[in-house]
N, C-alpha and C positions, 0 to 999 in steps of 0.2 A: 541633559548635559550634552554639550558639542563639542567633540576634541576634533585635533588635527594632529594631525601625524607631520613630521617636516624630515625628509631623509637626500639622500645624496646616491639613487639607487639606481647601478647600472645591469643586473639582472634579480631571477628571483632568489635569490640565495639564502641561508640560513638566519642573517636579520631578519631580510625580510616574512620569511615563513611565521614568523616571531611577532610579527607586526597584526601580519592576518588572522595569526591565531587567538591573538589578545581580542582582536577587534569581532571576531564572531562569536566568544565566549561571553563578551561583558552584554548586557540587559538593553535591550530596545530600546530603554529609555536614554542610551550614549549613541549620539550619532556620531561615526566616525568620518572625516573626512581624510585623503590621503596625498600629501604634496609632496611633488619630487621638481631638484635639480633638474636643469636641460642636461647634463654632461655629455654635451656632446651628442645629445638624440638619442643616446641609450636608455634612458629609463623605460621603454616602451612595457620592456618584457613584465615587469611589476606591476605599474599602472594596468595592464591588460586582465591579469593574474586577480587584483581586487575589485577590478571595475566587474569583471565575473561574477562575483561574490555579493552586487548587488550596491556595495559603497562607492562613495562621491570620491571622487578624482580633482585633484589639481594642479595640471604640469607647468611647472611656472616657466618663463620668461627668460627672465634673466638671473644670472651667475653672480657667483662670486666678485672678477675684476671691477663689475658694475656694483659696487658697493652700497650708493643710495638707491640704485633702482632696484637693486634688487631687494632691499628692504622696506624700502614705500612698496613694493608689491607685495610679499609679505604679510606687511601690516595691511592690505587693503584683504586678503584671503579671509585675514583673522574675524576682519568687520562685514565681509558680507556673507562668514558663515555663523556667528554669531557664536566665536568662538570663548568657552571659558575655561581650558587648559589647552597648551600647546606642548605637545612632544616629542621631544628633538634630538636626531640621531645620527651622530655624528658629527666633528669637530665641526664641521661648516654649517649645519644646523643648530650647531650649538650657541655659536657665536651669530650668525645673523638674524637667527630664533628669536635671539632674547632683544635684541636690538627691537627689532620690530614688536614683539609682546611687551617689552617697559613703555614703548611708545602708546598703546592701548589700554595697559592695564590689566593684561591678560597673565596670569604666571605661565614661565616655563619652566620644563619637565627637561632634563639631561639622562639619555639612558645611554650609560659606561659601559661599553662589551669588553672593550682592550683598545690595547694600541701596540702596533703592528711594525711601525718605523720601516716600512718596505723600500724604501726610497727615501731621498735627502728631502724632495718636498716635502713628502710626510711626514718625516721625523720634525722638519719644523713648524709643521702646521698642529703636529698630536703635542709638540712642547706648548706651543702656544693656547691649546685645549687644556692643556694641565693648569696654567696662571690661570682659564678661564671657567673653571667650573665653578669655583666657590662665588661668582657672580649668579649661579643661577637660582630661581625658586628653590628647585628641586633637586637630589643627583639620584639616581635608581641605580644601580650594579646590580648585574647578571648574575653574581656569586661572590660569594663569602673574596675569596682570592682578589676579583677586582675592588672589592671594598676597601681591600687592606692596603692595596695599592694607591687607590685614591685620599684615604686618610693617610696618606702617609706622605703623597707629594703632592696633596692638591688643598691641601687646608679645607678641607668642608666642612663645617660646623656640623656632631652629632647629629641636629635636631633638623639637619636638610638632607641627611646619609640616609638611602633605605636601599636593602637588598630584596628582590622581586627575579626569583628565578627563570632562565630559561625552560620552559618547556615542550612538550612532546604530544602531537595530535596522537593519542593514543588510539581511537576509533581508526586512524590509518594504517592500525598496525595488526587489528586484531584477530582477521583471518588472513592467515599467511595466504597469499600468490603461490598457486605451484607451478606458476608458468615464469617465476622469478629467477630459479634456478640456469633455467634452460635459457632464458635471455641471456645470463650474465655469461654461460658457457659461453655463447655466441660471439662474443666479442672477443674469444682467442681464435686464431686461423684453425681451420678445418683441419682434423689430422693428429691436433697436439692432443695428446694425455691426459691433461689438467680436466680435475675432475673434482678439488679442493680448492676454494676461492679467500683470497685475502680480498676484502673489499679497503681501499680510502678513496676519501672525496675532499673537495677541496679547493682554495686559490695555490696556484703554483706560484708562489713568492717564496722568499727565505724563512719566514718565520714560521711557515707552515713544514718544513722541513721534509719533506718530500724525497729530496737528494737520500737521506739517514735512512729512510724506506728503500730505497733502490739499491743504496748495499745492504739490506739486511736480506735483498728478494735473492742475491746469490748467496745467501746460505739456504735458503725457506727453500727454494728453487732448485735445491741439490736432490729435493725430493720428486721423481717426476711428474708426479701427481698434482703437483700444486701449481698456483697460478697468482698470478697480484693485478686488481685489475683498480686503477688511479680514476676516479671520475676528476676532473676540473679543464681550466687553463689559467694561462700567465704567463707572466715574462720569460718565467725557469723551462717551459716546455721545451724549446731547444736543447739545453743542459741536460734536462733529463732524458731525453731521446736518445740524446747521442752517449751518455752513459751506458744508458741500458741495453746500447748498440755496442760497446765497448766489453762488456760484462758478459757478453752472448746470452744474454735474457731477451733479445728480440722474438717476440710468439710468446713469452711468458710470462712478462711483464705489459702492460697493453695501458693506453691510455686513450678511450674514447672518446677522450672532452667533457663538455659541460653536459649534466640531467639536471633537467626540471622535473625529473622523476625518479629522484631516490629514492623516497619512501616506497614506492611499488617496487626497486630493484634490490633495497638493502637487505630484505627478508634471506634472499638466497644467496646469500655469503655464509660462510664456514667461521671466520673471524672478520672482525670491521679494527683495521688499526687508526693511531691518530699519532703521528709522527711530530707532533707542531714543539716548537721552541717557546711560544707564546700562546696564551688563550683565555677567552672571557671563562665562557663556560659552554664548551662545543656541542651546537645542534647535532652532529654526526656523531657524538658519542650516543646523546637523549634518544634519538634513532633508530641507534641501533640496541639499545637498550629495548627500547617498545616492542621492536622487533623480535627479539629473543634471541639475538647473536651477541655474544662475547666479543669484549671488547680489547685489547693490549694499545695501551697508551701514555705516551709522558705525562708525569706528575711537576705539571706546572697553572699554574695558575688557576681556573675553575673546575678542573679537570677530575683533578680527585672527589667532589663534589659531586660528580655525575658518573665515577667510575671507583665501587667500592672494590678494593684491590684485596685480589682471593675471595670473592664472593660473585661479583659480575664479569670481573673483570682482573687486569693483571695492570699494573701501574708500572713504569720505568724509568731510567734518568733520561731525560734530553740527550741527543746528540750521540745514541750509544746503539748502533746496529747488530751489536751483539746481541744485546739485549733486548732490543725487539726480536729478531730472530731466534733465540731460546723461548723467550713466551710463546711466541704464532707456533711454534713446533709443540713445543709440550700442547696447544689445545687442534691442531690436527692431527696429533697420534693419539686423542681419548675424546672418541665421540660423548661420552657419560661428562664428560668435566665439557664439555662445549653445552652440551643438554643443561647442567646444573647450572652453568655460569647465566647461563640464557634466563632458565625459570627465576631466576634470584632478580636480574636485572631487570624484567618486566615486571616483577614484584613491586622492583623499588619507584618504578615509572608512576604506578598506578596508586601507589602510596604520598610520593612526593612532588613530580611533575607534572602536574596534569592543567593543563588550564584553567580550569574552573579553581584553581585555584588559585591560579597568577593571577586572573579579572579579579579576583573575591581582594585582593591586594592591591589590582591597582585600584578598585575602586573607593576601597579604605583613603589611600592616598588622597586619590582625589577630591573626595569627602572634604580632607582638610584644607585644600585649595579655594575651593569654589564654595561662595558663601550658602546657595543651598541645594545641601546635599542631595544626592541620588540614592532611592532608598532600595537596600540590594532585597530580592526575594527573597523567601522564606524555601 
């Protein structure tokens, strides 16, 4: 079987880790090939990332604006890899995906993470992804939450709705880094105190809520011990600088930017938060789950799915920095409740996330696409 991947990737982020992971778990007998967007000449970092790994590459050409070429291009990928599913991710894949796959006779695959409305373009390009799923072959959701979503404003027929969870390279996570710690210190200036680590990570946009984290860090932060250290970037990073400059959390708060190496840093956190307004169903929670850090996070959208609340983890309302900051406090004043939360949530990684069992699903799926099937090992 030969699939293709079709995405819109401008680094390696948490789709994409989701991408690779699927693709090294499913049976030699699925070739995977991987196509991205020009956006602009950023996709490098992704394409680099799987071409690694051994899989076919295909940086396409041309965009969006160029609407037929970029879908005769497309469709000529489909035909000269001899494609017979195509999976398509994210609204601009979704829609010039199938364009180009009805052209051939290839079904296409929509995998629904969320939608984000970060911006006006976005919000009309994710509305016009909502009229547009129930066009596709297929629609996959990340979690139970975006399913509900999509049944509810996208008319998908049942019998084309399947849910295929996010999961967690668990072998990344299995012997802690004890040099994990000592990096993540590194990133507060020399001299500070901070000896208790709030890890998040993440796009600094609104819907990730990041702002709700930065006032909760002056409460968390009353403690001198503790520390918040933000991996991402975005548009909010000025905002949130100059907060955090406002708040006198400068040295306590810290924002190193983007890691392509979370899974080697997340291990040595104390708590890993998830601040977001919106979410499919968050690699950074699965992560930090594997990892064996407790998690405090909003109960919204897939969320609770990946963060069982007083067992792994601690679940909150949106928008409510109190309440993240009473959770992160009650689990850095009781190392035994950080230890408990951890053993439970690695529990559940390795019981329910795991790849081998997202491939054992997609390939079910795919099974009923492609007239003949791939037969999975024993």
């Amino acid at each position: 079987m030969n699939l293709v991947h079709l995405t819109a990737s401008t680094f390696f982020g948490g789709p994409e880790r989701q991408m690779l992971g699927l693709a090294l778990a499913l049976p030699d007998a699925v070739r995977t090939t991987f196509a991205t967007f020009p956006e602009g000449g950023r996709g490098g970092a992704f394409l680099d990332e799987v071409r690694a790994h051994g899989f076919a590459t295909a940086p396409l050409k041309n965009d969006f604006p160029k609407l037929v070429a970029t879908v005769r291009e497309i469709t000529e990928l489909l035909r000269a890899t001899a494609c017979d599913v195509l999976i398509c991710h994210g609204y601009k894949a979704h829609l010039l995906g199938r364009l180009a796959a009805r052209s051939v006779g290839v079904p296409a695959v929509a995998v629904s993470r969320g939608w984000t409305a970060e911006t006006r373009n976005v919000k009309l390009y994710e509305w016009i992804d909502r009229r547009h799923l129930r066009f596709m072959d297929h629609v996959v959701c990340v979690s139970e939450g975006q399913a509900d979503k999509v049944r509810k404003w996208c008319r998908v027929p049942a019998g084309r709705l399947s849910v295929i969870r996010n999961s967690a390279r668990l072998g990344a996570f299995e012997n802690a880094d004890p040099g994990a710690r000592a990096r993540l210190l590194g990133f507060f200036p020399s001299g500070t105190p901070v000896s208790r680590i709030v890890l998040s990570a993440g796009r600094f946009s609104p819907e990730k809520g990041f702002g709700v984290l930065v006032e909760a860090a002056a409460t968390v932060c009353a403690d001198p011990t503790a520390g918040v250290v933000m991996f991402g970037e975005g548009a909010l990073r000025g905002d949130l600088e100059r907060r955090i400059a406002d708040l006198g959390l400068s040295g306590r708060v810290v924002l190193p930017g983007f890691r392509s190496d979370l899974d080697a840093l997340i291990g040595g956190a104390d708590v890993v938060v998830l601040p977001s307004y919106t979410e499919g169903l968050p690699n950074v929670a699965l992560e930090a789950s594997a990892a064996g850090v407790p998690v405090v996070a909003t109960a919204v959208g897939g969320t609770p799915e990946a963060v069982a609340d007083g067992t792994s983890g601690f679940l909150v309302p949106p928008g409510q920095p109190a309440a993240i900051a009473n959770k992160v406090g009650e689990l850095l004043r009781d190392p035994a409740l950080r230890a408990r939360f951890g053993a439970a949530g690695r529990d559940r990684m390795r019981e329910q996330f795991t790849f081998r069992a997202q491939a054992a699903a997609y390939l079910k799926l795919l099974n009923t696409l492609r007239p003949t099937p791939v037969e999975v090992a024993a």
